[in-house]
C-alpha positions in Angstrom: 0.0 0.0 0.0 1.4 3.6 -1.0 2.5 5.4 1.8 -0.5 7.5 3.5 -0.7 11.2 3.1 0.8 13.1 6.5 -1.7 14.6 7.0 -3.2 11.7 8.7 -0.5 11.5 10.9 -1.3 14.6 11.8 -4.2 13.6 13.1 -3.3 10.7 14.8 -1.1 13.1 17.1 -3.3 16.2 17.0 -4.3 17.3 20.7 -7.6 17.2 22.2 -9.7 20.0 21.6 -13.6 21.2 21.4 -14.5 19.5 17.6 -13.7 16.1 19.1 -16.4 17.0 21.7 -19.2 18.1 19.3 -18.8 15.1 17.3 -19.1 12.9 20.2 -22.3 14.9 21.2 -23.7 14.4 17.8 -23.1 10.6 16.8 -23.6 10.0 20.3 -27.1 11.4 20.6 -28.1 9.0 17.7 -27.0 6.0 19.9 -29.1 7.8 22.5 -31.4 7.6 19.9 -31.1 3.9 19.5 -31.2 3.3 23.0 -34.7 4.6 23.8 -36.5 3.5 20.5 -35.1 -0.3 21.3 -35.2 -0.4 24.6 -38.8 1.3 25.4 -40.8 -1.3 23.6 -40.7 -3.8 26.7 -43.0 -1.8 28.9 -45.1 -0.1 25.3 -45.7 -4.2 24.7 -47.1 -4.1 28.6 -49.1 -1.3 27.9 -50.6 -2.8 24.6 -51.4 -5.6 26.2 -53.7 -4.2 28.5 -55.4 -1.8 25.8 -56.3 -4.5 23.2 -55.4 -7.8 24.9 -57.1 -7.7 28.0 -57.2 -10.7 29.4 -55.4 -12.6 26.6 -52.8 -11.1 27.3 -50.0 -10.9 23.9 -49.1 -14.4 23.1 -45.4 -15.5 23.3 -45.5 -15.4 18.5 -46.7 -11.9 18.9 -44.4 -10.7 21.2 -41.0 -12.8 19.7 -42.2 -10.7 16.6 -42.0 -7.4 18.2 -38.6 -8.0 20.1 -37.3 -9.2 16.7 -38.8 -7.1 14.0 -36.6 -3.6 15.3 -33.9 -6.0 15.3 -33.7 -7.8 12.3 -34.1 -4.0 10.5 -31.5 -3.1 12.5 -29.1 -5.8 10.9 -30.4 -5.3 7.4 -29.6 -1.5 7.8 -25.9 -2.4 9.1 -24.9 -4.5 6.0 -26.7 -2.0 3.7 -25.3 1.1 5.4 -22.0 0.1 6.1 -21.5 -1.0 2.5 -22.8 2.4 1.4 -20.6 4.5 3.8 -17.7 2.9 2.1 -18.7 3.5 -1.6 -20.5 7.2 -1.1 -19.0 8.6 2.1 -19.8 8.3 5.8 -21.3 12.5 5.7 -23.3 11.3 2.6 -25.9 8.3 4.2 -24.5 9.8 7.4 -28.3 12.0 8.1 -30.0 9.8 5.6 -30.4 7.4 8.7 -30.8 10.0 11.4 -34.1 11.3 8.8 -35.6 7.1 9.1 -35.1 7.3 12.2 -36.8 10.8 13.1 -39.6 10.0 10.4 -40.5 6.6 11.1 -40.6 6.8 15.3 -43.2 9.5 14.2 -44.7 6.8 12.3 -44.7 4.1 15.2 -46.7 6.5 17.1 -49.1 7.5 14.4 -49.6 3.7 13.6 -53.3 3.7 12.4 -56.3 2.4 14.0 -57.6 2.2 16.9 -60.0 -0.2 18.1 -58.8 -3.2 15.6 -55.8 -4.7 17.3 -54.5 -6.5 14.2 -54.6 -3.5 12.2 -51.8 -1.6 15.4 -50.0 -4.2 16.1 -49.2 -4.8 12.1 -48.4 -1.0 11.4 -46.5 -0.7 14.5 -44.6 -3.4 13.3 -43.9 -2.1 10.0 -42.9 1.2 11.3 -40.5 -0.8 13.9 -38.8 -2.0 11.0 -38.3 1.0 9.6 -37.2 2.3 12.6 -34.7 -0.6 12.9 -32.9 0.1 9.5 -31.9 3.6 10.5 -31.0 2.6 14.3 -28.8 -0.1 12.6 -26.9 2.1 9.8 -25.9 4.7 12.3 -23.6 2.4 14.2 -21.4 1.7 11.5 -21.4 5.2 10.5 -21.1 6.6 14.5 -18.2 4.5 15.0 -16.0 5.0 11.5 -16.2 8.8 11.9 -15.2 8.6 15.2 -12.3 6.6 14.8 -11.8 8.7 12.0 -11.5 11.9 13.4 -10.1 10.9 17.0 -6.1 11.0 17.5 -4.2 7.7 18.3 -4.1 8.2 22.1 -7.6 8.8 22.9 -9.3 7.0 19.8 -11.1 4.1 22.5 -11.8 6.9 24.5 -14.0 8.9 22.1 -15.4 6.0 20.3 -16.9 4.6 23.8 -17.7 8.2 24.8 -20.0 8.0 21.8 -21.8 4.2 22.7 -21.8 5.2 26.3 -24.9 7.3 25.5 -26.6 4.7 24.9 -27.1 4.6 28.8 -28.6 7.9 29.2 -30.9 6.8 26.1 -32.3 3.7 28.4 -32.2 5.9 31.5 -34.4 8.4 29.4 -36.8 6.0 27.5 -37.6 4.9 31.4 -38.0 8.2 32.7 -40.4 9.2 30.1 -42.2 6.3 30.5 -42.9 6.7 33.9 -43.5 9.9 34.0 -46.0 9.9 30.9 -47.9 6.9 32.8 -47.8 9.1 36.2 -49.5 12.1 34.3 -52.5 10.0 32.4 -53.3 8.1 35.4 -53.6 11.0 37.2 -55.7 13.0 34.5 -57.5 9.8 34.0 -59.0 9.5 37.7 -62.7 10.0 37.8 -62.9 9.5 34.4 -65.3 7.1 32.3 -64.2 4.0 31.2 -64.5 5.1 27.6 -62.4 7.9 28.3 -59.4 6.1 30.2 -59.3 3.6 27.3 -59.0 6.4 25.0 -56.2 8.3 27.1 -54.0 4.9 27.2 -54.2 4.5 23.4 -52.4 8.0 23.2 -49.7 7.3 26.5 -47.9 4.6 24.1 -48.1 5.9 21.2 -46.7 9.3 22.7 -43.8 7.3 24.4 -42.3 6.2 21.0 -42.7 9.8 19.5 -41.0 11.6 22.3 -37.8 9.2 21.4 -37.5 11.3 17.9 -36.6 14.4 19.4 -33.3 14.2 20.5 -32.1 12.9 16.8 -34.4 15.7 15.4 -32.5 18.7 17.0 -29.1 17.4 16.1 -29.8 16.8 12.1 -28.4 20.7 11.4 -25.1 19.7 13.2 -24.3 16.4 11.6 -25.3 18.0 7.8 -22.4 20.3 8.4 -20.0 17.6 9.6 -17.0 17.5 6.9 -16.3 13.9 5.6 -13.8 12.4 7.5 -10.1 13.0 5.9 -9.3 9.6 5.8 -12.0 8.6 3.9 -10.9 11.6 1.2 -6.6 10.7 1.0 -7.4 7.0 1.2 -10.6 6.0 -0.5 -10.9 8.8 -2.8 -7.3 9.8 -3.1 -7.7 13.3 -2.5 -4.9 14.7 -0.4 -5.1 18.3 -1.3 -9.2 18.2 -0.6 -8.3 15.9 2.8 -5.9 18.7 4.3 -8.4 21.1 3.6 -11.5 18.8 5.4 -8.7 18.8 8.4 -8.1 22.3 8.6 -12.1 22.2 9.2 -11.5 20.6 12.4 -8.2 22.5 13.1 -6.9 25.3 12.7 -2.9 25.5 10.8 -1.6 27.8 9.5 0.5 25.8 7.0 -1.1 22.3 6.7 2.1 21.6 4.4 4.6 22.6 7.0 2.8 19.1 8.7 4.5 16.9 6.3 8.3 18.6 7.1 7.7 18.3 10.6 6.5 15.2 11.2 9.3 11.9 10.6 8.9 9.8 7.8 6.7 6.3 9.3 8.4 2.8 8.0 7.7 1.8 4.7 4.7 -0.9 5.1 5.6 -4.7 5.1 6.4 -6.2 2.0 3.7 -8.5 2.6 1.4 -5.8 2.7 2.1 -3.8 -0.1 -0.5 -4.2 -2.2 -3.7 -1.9 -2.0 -5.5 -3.1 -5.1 -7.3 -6.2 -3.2 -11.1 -6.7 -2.7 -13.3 -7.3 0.0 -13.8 -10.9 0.4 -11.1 -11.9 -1.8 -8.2 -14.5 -0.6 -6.0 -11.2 0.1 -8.9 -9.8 2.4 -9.3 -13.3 4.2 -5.1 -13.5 4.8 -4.8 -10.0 6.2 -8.1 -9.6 8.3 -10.3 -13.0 8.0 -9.3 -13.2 11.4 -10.2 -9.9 13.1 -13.5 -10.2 10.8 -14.8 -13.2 12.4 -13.7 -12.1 15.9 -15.5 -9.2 15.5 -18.5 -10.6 14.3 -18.1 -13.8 16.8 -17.8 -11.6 19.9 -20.8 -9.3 19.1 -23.0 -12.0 18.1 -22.0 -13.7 21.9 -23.0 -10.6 23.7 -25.6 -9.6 22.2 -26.9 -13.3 22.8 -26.8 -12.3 26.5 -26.9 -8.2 26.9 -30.6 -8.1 24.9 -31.8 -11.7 26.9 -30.2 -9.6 30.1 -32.7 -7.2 29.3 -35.9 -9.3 28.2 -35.2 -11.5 31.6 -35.0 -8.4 33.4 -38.8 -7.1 32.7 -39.6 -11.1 33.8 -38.3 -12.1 36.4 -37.8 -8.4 38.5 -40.4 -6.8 40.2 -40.4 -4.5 42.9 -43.8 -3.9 43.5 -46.0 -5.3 46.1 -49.0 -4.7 44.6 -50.5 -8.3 42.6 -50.6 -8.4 39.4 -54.6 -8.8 39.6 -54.4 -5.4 40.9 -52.4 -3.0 38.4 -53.9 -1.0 35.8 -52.5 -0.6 32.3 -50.1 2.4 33.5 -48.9 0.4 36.5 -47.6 -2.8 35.0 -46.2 0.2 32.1 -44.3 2.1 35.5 -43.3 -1.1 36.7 -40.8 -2.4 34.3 -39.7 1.1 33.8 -39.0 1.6 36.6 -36.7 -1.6 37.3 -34.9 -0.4 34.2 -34.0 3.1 35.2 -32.7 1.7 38.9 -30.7 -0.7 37.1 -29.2 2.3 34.3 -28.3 4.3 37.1 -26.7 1.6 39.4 -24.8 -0.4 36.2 -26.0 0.2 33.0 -24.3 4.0 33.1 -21.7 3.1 35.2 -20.2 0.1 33.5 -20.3 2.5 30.1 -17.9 5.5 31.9 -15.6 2.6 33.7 -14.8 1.8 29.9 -14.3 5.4 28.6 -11.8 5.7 31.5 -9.9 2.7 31.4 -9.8 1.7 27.4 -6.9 3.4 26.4 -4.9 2.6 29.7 -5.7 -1.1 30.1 -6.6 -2.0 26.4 -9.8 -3.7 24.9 -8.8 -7.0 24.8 -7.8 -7.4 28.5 -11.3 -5.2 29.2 -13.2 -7.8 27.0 -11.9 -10.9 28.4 -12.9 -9.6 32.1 -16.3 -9.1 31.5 -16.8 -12.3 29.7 -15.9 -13.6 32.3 -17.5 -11.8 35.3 -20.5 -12.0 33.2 -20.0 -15.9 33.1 -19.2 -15.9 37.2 -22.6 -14.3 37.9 -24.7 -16.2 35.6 -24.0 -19.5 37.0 -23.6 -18.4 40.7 -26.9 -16.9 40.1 -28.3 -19.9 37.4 -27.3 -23.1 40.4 -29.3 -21.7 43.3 -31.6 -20.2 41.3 -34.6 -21.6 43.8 -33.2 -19.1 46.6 -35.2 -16.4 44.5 -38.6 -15.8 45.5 -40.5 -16.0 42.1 -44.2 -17.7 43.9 -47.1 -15.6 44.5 -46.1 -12.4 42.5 -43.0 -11.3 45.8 -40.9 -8.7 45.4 -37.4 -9.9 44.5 -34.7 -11.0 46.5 -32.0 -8.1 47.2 -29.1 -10.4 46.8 -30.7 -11.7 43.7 -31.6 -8.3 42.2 -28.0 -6.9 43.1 -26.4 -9.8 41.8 -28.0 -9.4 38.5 -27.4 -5.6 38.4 -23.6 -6.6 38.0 -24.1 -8.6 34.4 -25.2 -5.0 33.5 -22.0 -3.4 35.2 -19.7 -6.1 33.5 -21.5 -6.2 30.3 -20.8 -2.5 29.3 -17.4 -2.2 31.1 -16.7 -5.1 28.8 -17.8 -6.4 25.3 -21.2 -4.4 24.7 -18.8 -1.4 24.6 -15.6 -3.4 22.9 -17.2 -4.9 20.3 -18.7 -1.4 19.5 -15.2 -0.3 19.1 -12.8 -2.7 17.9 -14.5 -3.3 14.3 -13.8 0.6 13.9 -9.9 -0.4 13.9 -8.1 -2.6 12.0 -10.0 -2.2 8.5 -8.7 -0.6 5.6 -10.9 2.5 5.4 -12.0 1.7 1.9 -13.5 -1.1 3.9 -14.2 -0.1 7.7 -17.6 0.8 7.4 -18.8 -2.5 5.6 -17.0 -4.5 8.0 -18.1 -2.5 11.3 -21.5 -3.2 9.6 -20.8 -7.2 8.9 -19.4 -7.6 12.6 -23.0 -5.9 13.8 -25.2 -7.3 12.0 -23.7 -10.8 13.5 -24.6 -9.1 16.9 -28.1 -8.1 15.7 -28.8 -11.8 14.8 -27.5 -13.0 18.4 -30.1 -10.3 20.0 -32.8 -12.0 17.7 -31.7 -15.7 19.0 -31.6 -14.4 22.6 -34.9 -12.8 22.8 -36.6 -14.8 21.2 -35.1 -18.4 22.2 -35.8 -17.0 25.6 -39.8 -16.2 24.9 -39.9 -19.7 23.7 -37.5 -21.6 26.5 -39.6 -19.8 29.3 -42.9 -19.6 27.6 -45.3 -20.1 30.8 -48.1 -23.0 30.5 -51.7 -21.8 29.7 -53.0 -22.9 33.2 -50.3 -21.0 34.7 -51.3 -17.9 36.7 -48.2 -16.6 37.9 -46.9 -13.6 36.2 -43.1 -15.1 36.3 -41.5 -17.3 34.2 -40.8 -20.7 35.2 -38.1 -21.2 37.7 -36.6 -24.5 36.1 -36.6 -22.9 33.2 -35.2 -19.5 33.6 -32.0 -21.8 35.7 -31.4 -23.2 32.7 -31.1 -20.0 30.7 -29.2 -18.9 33.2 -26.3 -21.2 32.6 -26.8 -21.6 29.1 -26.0 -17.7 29.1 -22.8 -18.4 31.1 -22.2 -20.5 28.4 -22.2 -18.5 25.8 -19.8 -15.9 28.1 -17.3 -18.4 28.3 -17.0 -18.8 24.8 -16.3 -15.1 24.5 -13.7 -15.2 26.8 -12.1 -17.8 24.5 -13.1 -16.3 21.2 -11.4 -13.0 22.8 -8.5 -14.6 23.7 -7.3 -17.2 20.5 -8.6 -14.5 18.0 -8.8 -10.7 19.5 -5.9 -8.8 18.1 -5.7 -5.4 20.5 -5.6 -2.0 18.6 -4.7 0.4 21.8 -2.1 3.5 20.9 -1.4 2.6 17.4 -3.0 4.5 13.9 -5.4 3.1 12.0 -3.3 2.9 9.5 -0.8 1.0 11.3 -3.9 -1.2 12.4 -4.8 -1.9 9.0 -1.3 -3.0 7.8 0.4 -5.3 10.5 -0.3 -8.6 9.9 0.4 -9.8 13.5 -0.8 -6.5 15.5 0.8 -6.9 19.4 0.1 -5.1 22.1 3.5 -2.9 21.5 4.0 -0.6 18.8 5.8 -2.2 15.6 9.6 -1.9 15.9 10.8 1.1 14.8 7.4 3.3 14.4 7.6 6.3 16.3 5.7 6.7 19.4 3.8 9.7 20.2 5.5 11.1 22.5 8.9 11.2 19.1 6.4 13.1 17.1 6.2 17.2 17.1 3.4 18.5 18.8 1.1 20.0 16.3 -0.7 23.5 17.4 -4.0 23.5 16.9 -7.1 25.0 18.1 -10.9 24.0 17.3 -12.8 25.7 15.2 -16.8 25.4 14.6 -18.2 23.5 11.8 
């Protein structure tokens, strides 16, 4: 491969400063986005159940379609995205997704009918999908421009930064939740039946509306963002128009005084000296088979247990003491909410920010490996004694139990939800970095699908059964199935994880057998000139 432009090292070196902040503001709040439009269907799915179930209640088909249907777009738009972030540009399809996902959570909410329950279940459904495709394009695209743009130092560090907002986006679909069930059951008191049933219908389909906003009021911001200039030196092989997309983000006064600075890097590995090869061809396979199908294998293992985490958590955790015979359709709504937001706040956010801090100092592999494996330590210290819990007669939950499972949420996110959201981002070419960011989530997409919904089906409660929790057997065997499936992470991390930490993407992309060292003979940061620069607005 020809030596890359200097300019790019340039970047790699360039100091912190207030651009890297607004663009982790503005892909982040489109995880945010993601967050609260996947997340908030658990307790909408309660609420739909009362409104036009009744007593039914939604059958375990209906509801595996639901949980799957946001997710399977979501794949879909990761493969198709991804590819077309490669061939167009990230800034091109970049607010093409944030648009389908604005437009169509307007459309979930404005899903038509309402008295005829087949009619809103199947246009919610198709909007859901919708919804899905432009949740699941953005996190190729999120995650290439952020690795794009970030320096070589900090890189993890921004591209976590970015995902960790998916915690306030779960925190907030909760919050709104609640609080929209607090306000119509309040209005609603005193009211006729009629009216109560009419109030409901709008609660949930308000719920899924408000989750548009935040991606609404950032769409201005990420239509000015300039395409990255890596993707300009190195897929388009403009230098001249790639200094001028960085001096966008910086400000120099004589980009080409860069190049005289800064030492001349190695010349690439003989073995690698080709750039003419294609994606999927026998060259592709030799070079980065390997980090492809750890990628891929890793996300599709914890997505397997970080969406099954979260179906089992509206389940088997309740805090109320009030029976289920008792709740109205805002209750049992507030209920699972509420379980959610305690369990953001006390892991979900946490275990993000103990990843921002410690991925460029410790590394992703080592952080991947450990929560595997705590991950796999809870699951079956939890999954053996699973008859200590409490799960007759509708009780509240056992504190040990409910603490105990709060720290699969901790080790999840400081561990490989968040790692497998970055290292895809790394070791690609850039001609090929979205596609394959896309490839390795689509793989985790498909593992949410054959969490949630295996579990709907492996815990699916008899007809006769009144109890409003799974069955106990049944979720114990889950339980260690998912430890399982951590364990294999921990091995999949281990033989076929190659870590990225401190070194350029292009360095990343080229090194054959990446180490946790620099190559011999590169120049650290610290060798290389500092580079003034300041931000400037986009």
């Amino acid at each position: 491969m020809p030596q890359p432009p200097r300019v790019l090292s340039a970047l790699d070196v360039a100091r912190i400063q207030l651009y890297h902040f607004k663009a982790i503001i503005i892909a982040g709040m489109s995880l945010f986005t993601d967050a609260y439009d996947l997340f908030c269907i658990a307790p909408v799915l309660k609420m739909l159940g009362e409104i036009y179930y009744h007593e039914d209640s939604i059958g375990t088909p209906i509801l595996s379609i639901f949980y799957a249907i946001a997710l399977l777009g979501a794949a879909l738009g990761q493969l198709i995205v991804g590819y077309l972030g490669d061939r167009l540009g990230r800034r091109r399809v970049y607010g093409l997704c944030l648009m389908i996902m604005v437009l169509s959570s307007f459309g979930c909410g404005f899903s038509v009918c309402t008295s005829r329950r087949s009619c809103v279940m199947a246009s919610l459904g198709f909007f859901r999908f919708l919804l899905g495709l432009g949740i699941g394009g953005d996190y190729p695209l999120s995650a290439t421009i952020m690795s794009e743009f970030a320096n070589k130092k900090t890189r993890g560090t921004f591209i976590s930064a970015v995902f960790s907002m998916q915690g306030l986006g779960i925190l907030m679909s909760s919050t709104v939740t609640m609080a929209v069930c607090s306000a119509f059951k309040t209005a609603g008191e005193g009211s006729p039946e009629k009216t109560r049933a009419a109030e409901s219908d709008i609660a949930w389909r308000l719920i899924l509306m408000i989750g548009s906003i935040p991606a609404a009021l950032t769409f201005y911001w990420r239509m000015r963002m300039p395409e990255t200039a890596r993707y300009t030196a190195l897929v388009e092989n403009d230098a001249i128009k790639a200094e001028k997309d960085m001096q966008k983000v910086m400000s120099i006064s004589k980009p080409s005084q860069i190049e005289e600075d800064l030492p001349h890097p190695p010349p690439p590995p003989s073995s690698s000296s080709s750039s003419s090869y294609k994606l999927f061809s026998r060259r592709f396979f030799s070079l980065h088979g390997r980090d492809l199908f750890a990628a891929s294998a890793n996300w599709f293992l914890v997505d397997v247990v970080f969406y099954t985490s979260n179906l089992l958590l509206s389940q088997i955790l309740h805090l109320s003491n009030k029976p289920t015979s008792s709740t109205n359709v805002y209750d049992t709504a507030f209920e699972v909410a509420k379980v959610a937001a305690i369990v953001a706040v006390c892991s979900t956010i946490p275990g993000y920010w103990f990843t921002v801090y410690f991925i460029d100092k410790v590394g992703r592999v080592k952080i991947q490996i450990m929560g595997f494996f705590c991950m796999a330590v809870v699951y079956l210290v939890a999954g053996i004694p699973y008859s200590w819990y409490q799960s007759d007669r509708n009780k509240p939950s056992n504190k040990g139990f409910v603490i105990m499972y709060g720290l699969i949420f901790f080790f999840s996110n400081f561990g490989p939800n968040t790692t497998t959201f970055i290292i895809p981002a790394e070791p690609f070419p850039a001609r090929f970095r979205s596609t394959c960011h896309g490839i390795s989530g689509a793989a985790g997409k498909l593992g949410a699908i054959v969490g949630t919904v295996g579990f709907l089906w492996g815990t699916k409660r008899d007809e006769e059964q009144k109890d409003a929790f799974p069955d106990v057997r049944r979720v114990r065997v889950a339980f260690l199935i998912l430890g399982g499936v951590c364990i294999a992470g921990v091995l999949v991390t281990y033989f076929c994880t190659r870590e990225t930490m401190g070194r350029s993407l292009e360095e990343n992309e080229e090194d054959e057998d990446i180490c946790t060292s620099s190559a011999p003979g590169s120049p650290s940061a610290s060798e290389l000139p500092r580079i003034t620069t300041q931000a400037i607005d986009f």
